[in-house]
Residue, then its C-alpha position, 0 to 999 in steps of 0.5 A: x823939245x829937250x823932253x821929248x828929245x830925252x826920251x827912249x826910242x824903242x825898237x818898232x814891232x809891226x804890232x805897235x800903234x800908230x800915235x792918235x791924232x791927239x797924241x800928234x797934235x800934242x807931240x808936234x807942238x813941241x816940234x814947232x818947225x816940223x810939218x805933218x805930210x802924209x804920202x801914199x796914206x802915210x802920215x810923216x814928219x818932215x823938216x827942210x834945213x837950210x844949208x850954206x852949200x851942198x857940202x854942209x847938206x851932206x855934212x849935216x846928213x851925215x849927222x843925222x845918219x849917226x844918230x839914225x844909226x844908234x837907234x837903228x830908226x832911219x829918216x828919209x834924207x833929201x840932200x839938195x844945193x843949201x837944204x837938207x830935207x829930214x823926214x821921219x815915220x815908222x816903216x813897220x806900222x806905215x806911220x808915225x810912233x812916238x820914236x819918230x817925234x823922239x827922233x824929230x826932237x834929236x834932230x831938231x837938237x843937232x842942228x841947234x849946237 
């Protein structure tokens, strides 16, 4: 995870490709709490962090909104009483780049501090 986590995000062109089913397979495997949904057609990757409160979700939120922030790539966030929904995928190519497995991965690290 801390490689992946490393790695670069770049910008997301309409033209980019989507990951293959075997590049995501390898990917989630190094993001062993994350979850491969798919809504509307659209394949994701989604994570529930338990929280004390709601107070901590939202503080935890805010967290991932600022690492969202620097690389201007922005997970859907469910803020509900003791859990924090983080969900990833590239908007632009309706599924998932290897920016949102990076952006798994540096989520995945902020909750481990």
């Amino acid at each position: 995870m801390d490689e992946l986590a490393g790695k670069a995000c770049g910008a997301c062109r309409a033209d980019a490709p989507q990951v293959t089913s075997q590049q995501c397979d390898e990917l989630l495997a190094q993001l062993p709490q994350w979850q491969l949904i798919e809504v509307d057609g659209v394949k994701q990757l989604s994570r529930v962090y338990v929280c004390s409160n709601f107070l901590d979700a939202m503080a935890q939120a805010e967290k991932v909104a600022k690492i969202a922030e620097q690389e201007n790539h922005h997970p859907a966030l469910l803020v509900e009483w003791g859990k924090l929904t983080v969900t990833w995928w590239s908007h632009k190519i309706k599924g998932l780049h290897e920016n949102d497995f990076v952006m798994a991965a540096r989520t995945e690290r902020l909750f481990s501090l």
